[in-house]
SEKE-894045 format. One line per field, with one value per residue (C-alpha): residue number from 1; x, y, z. Coordinates in nm, 2 decimals, always signed. Example, Ala and Ser with C-alpha at 12.3 -4.5 7.8 and 13.67 -1.06 7.14 Angstrom:
<pts>
n: (1	2);
x: (+1.23	+1.37);
y: (-0.45	-0.11);
z: (+0.78	+0.71);
</pts>
This chain:
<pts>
n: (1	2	3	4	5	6	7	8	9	10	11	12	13	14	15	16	17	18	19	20	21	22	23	24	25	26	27	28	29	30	31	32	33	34	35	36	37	38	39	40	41	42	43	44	45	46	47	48	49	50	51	52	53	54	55	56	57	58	59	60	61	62	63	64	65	66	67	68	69	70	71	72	73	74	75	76	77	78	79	80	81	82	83	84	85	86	87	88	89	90	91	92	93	94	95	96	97	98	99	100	101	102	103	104	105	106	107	108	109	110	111	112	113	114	115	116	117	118	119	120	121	122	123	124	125	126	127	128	129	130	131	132	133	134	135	136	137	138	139	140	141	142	143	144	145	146	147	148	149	150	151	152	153	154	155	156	157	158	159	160	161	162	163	164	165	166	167	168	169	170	171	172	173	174	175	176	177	178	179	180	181	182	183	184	185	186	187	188	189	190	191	192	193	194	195	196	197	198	199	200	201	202	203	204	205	206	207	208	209	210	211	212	213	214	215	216	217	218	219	220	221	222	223	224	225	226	227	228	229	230	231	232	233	234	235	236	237	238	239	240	241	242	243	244	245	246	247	248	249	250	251	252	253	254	255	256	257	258	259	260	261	262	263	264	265	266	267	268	269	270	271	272	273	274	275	276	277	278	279	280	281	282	283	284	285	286	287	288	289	290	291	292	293	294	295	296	297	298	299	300	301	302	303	304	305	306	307	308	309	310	311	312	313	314	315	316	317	318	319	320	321	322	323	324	325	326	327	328	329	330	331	332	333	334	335	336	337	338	339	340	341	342	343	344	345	346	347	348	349	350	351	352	353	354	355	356	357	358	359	360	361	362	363	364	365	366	367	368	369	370	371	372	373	374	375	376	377	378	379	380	381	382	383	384	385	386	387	388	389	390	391	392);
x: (-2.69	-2.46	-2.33	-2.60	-2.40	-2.39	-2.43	-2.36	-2.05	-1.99	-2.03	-1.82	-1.53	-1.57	-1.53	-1.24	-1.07	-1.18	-1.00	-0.69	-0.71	-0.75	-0.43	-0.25	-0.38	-0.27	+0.08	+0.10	+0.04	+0.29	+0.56	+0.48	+0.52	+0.86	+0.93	+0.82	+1.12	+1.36	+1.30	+1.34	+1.67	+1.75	+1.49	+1.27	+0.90	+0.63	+0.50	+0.69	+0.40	+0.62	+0.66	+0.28	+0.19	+0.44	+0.28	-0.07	+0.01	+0.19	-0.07	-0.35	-0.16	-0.14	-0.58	-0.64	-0.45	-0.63	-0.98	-0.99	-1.09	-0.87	-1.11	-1.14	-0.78	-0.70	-0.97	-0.89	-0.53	-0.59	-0.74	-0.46	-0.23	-0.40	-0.40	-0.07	+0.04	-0.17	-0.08	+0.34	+0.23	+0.06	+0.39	+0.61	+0.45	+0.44	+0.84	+0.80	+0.57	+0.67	+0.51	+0.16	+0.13	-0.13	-0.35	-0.65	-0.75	-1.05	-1.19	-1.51	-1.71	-2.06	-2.34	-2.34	-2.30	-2.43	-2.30	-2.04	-1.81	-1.83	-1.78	-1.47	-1.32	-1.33	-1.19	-0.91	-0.82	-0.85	-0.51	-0.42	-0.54	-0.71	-0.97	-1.13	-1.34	-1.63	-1.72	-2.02	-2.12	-2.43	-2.17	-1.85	-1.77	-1.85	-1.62	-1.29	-1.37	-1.35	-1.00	-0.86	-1.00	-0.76	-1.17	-1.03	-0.77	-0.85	-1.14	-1.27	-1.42	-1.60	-1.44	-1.55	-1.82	-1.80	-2.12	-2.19	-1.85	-1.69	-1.78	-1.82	-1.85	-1.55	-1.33	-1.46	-1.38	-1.01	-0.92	-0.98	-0.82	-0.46	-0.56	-0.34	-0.44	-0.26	-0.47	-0.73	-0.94	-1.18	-1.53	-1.74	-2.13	-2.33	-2.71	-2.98	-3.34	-3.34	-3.68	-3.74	-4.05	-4.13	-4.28	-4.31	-4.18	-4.54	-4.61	-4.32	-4.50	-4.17	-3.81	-3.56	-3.16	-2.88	-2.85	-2.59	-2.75	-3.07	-2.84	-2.64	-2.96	-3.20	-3.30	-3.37	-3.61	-3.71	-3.93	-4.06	-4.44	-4.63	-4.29	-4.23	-3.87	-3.77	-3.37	-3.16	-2.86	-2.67	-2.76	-2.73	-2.96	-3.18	-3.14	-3.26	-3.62	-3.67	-3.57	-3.75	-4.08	-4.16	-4.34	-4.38	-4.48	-4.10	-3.76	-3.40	-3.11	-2.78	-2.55	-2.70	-2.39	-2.48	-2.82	-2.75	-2.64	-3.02	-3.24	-3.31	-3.34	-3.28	-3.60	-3.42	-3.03	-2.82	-3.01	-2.72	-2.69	-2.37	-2.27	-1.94	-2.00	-1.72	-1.64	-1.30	-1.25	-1.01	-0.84	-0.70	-0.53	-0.37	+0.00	+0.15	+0.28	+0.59	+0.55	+0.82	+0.95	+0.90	+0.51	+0.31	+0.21	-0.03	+0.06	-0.26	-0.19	-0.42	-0.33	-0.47	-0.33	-0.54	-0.69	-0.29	-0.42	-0.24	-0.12	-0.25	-0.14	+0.18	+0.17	+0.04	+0.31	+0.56	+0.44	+0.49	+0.82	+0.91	+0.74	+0.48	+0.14	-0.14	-0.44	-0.71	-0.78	-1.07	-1.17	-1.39	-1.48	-1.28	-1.57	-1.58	-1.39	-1.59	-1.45	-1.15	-1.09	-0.90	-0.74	-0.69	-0.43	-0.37	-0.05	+0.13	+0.43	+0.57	+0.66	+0.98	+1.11	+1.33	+1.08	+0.81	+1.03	+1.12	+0.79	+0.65	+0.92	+0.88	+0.53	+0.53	+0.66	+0.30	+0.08	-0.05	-0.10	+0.01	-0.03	+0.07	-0.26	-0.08	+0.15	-0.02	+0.01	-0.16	-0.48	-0.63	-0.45	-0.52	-0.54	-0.22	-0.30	-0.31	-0.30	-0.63	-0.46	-0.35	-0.71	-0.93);
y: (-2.23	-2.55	-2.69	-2.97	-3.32	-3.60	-3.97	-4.13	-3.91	-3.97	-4.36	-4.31	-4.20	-4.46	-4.74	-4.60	-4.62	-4.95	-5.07	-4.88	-5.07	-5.38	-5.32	-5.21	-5.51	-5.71	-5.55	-5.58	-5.99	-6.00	-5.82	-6.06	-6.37	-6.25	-6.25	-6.58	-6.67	-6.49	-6.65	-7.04	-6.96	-6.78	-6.98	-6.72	-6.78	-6.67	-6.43	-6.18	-6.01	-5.77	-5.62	-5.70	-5.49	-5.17	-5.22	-5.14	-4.88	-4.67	-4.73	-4.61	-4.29	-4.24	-4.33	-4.09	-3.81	-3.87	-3.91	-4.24	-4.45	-4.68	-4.98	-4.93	-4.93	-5.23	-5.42	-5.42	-5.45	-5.74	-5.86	-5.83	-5.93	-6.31	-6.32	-6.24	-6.52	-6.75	-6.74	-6.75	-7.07	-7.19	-7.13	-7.31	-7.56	-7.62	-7.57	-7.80	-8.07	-7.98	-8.41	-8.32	-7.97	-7.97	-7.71	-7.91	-8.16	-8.32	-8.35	-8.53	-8.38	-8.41	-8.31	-8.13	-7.77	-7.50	-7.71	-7.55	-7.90	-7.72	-7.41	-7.49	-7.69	-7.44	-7.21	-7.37	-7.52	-7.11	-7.06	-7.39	-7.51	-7.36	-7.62	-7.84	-8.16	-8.20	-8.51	-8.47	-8.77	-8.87	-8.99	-8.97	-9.30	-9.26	-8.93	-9.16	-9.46	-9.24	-9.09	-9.49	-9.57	-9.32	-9.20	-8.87	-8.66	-8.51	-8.55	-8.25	-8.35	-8.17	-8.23	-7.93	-7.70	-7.37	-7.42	-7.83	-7.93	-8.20	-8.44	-8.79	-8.98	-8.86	-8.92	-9.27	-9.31	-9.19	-9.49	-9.70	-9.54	-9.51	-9.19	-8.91	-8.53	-8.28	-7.96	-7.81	-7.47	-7.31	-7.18	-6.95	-7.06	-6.83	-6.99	-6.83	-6.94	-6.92	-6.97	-7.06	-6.78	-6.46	-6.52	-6.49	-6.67	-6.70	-6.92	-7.15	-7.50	-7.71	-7.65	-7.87	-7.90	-8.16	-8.25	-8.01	-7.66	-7.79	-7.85	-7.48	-7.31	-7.50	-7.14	-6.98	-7.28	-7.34	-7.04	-7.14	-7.31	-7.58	-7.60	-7.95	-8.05	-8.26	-8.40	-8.42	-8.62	-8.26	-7.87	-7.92	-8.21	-7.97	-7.66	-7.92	-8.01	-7.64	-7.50	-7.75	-7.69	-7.33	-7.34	-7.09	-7.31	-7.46	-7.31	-7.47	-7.37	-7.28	-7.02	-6.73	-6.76	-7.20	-7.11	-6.81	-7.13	-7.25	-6.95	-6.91	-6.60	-6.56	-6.50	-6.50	-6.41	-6.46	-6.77	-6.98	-6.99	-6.80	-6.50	-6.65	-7.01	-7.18	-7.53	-7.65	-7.92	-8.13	-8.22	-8.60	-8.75	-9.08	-8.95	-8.72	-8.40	-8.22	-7.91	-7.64	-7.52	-7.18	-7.23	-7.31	-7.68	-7.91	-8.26	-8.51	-8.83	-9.14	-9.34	-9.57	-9.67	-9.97	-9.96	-9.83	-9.60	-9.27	-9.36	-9.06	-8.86	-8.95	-8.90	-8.51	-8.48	-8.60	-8.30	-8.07	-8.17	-8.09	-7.75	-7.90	-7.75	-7.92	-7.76	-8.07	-8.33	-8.62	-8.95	-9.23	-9.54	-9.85	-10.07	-10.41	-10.34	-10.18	-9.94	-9.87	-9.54	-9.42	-9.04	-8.80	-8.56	-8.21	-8.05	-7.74	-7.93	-7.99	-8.38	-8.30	-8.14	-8.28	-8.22	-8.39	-8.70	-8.75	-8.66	-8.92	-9.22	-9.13	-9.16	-9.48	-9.59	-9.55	-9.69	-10.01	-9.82	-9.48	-9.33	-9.04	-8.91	-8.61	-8.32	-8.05	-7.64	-7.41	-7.28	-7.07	-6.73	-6.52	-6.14	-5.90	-5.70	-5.39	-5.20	-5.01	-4.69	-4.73	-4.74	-4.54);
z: (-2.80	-2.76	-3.11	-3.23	-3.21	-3.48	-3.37	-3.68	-3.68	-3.33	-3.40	-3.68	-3.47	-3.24	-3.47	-3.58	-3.24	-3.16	-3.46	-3.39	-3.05	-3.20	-3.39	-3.09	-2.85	-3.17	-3.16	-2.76	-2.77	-3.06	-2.83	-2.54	-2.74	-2.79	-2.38	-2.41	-2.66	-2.48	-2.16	-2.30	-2.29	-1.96	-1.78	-1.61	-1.47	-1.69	-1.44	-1.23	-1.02	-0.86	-1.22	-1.28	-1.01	-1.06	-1.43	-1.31	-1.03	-1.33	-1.55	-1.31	-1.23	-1.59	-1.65	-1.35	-1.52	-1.84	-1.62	-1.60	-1.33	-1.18	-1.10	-1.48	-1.58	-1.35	-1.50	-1.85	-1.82	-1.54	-1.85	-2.09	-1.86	-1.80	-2.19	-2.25	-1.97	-2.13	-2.44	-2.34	-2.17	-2.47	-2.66	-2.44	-2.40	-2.77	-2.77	-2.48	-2.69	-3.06	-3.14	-3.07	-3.19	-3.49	-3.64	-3.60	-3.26	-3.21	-2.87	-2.68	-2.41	-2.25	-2.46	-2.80	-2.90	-2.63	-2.35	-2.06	-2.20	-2.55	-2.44	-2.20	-2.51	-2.78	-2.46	-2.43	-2.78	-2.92	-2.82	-2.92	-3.27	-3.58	-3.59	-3.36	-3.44	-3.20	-3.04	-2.84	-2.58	-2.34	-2.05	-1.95	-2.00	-2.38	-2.33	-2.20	-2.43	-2.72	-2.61	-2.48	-2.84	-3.00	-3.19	-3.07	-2.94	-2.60	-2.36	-2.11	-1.82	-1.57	-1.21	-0.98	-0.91	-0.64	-0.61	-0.63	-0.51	-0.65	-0.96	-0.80	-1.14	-1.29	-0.97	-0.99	-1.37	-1.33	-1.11	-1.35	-1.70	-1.87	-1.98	-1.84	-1.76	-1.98	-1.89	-1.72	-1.71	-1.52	-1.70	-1.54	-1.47	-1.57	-1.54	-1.68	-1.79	-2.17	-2.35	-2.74	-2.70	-2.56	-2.23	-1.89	-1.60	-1.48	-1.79	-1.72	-1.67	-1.71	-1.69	-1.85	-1.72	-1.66	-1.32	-1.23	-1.30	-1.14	-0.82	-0.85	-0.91	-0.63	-0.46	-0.69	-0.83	-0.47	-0.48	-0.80	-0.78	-0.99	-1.20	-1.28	-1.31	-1.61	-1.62	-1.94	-1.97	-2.11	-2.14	-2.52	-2.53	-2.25	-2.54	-2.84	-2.66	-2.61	-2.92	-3.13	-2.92	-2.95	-2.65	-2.38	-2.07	-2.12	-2.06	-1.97	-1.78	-1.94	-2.03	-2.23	-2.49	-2.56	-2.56	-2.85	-3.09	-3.02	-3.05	-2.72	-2.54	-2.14	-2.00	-1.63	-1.60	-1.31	-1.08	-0.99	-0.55	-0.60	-0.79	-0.87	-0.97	-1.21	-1.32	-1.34	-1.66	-1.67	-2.02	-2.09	-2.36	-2.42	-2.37	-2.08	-2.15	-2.04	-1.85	-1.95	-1.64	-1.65	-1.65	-1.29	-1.33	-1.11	-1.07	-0.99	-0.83	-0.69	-0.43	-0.16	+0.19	+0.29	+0.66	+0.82	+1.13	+1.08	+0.66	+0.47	+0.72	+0.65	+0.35	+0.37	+0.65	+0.33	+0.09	+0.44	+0.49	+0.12	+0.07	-0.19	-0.19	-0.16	-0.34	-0.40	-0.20	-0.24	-0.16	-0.28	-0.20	-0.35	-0.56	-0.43	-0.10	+0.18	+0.38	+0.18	+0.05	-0.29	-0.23	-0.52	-0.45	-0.67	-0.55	-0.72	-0.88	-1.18	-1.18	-1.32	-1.04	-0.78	-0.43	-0.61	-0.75	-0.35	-0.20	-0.41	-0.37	+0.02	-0.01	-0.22	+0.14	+0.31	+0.01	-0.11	-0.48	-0.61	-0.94	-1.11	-1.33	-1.47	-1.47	-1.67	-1.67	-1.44	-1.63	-1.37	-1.35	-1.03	-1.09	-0.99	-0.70	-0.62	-0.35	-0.21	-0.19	-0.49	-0.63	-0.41);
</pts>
């Protein structure tokens, strides 16, 4: 007869371990902030990917000896990796910045609690600060006025979808601000239809959203009938009317973690066109930063070339010649002069560095206008790979 087991002993045990793993994650960032300081001196890259990647081959030999499977191990120290890069980066760059470095910041973005804005500024500010002030806003234009105004700190602004492409509005708003970018970070999407009620989705009479979700979700509300759609100017302000109501003919679309500070319960999870949807935000500020040079940094510039047959070529052919990639580029129209374009150009570059400073003097050559909108650290960190025979 096998021995009678005890969950609340069992469960027991297991908290246990989870807090001795806390301590030891704990201890393991501590020990990486000190690479950090030892590499301001001798200059070294943050990341060294050939050592990333002999770290997790060796650690998934070692899981798979102690039965553990290697899609497993590569997954959670993937994970601990990115955070431990992330947080050296925050640390140089406030070495790199020591003026601006306060416990508290207070930032504007679109909407109010609950929104992906809020959620993609308390992302990036909890490596950052202790405290952050919230400023939420209907627009973005109320979002950059508040920062030009010196009301707040920072401003996060959406600027690209996977799934919706590109963020007209803001493009258009940067051609006309001092404001410089000092950061950016990418927020996953994660649409779901979040009710204030139990219910059904065959009671849903009315579905609330910002613009954006409704356009990263249109399949899955294609196939949806006598559903009236009802725009908000924010997810928050879309989570308010449904929370207060109480009503189960009305639901919204947002993230099941905003719509937690609300109430609301997802009713529908996963409806967004694509599996992986993520916005990239963009973070301004009145001053520029400096980039430490050890960290991957993206420089952002604007220019426009007037009606020259063959000028913005010239101008890529420039970034060619000098080895500088080219990861973003957009164009909108010039207000009040048809025809004319203005180009928004993302390269990976830190400003400081001597290709860039003769890529753009060369390129000041082919322009009627050129500005630099920011030189700011890579957010975005791509997982270490590892070979398939390796894992399988």
């Amino acid at each position: 007869m096998s021995e009678k087991l005890d969950l609340n002993e069992i469960r027991k045990e297991i908290t246990s371990l989870d807090k001795e793993l806390l301590t030891l994650f704990a201890k393991r960032r501590a020990l990486t902030l000190n690479v950090a300081k030892s590499k301001v001196q001798q200059i070294r890259p943050i990341r060294d990917q050939q050592r990333e990647q002999e770290l997790l081959i060796r650690l998934i030999k070692q899981g798979k000896a102690l039965g553990l499977d290697a899609h497993y191990v590569t997954s959670v120290f993937q994970t601990i990796i990115e955070d431990s890069v992330l947080n050296q980066q925050a640390y140089l760059q406030s070495l790199a910045n020591p003026n601006i470095q306060t416990p508290t910041v207070s930032v504007a973005f679109l909407g109010d609690k609950g929104s992906y804005s809020y959620l993609a500024s308390h992302r990036y500010f909890s490596r950052r600060a202790e405290k952050i002030v919230e400023s939420g806003c209907q627009n973005f234009s109320d979002i950059l006025q508040q920062v030009e105004s010196g009301q707040v700190d920072y401003g996060m602004l959406p600027i690209e979808n996977t799934s919706s492409g590109s963020i007209n509005q803001v493009y258009d708003l940067l051609q006309h601000t001092n404001l410089s970018i000092v950061g950016e970070i990418t927020q996953p999407i994660e649409h779901c239809l979040l009710t204030a009620v139990d219910t059904s989705l065959a009671k849903i009479k009315t579905i609330y959203a910002h613009g954006q979700p409704f356009a990263q979700c249109s399949n899955f509300l294609d196939k949806q009938k006598n559903i009236r759609i009802e725009y908000c100017d924010s997810t928050a302000d879309a989570m308010v009317k449904v929370s207060e109501s109480r009503d189960e003919t009305i639901a919204v679309i947002g993230s099941e973690e905003g719509g937690q500070l609300y109430q609301l319960q997802a009713l529908e999870k996963s409806i967004a066109n694509q599996n992986e949807n993520h916005s990239r935000f963009i973070l301004v500020a009145r001053k520029a930063v400096d980039v430490a040079e050890q960290i991957p940094a993206k420089t952002a510039i604007i220019l426009a070339t007037g009606q020259k047959a063959g000028a913005l070529v010239e101008c890529l052919l420039v970034l060619k010649e000098k080895g500088i990639n080219m990861c973003k580029l957009e164009s909108r129209p010039i207000q009040g002069r048809p025809w004319e374009e203005m180009f928004y150009i993302d390269v990976e570059a830190n400003l400081k560095s001597f290709a860039l400073q003769e890529a753009i003097n060369e390129i000041t050559k082919h322009t009627n206008f050129i500005k630099v909108l920011g030189c700011y650290p890579i957010e975005h960190i791509n997982p270490t790979s590892v070979p398939s025979t390796e894992i399988d």
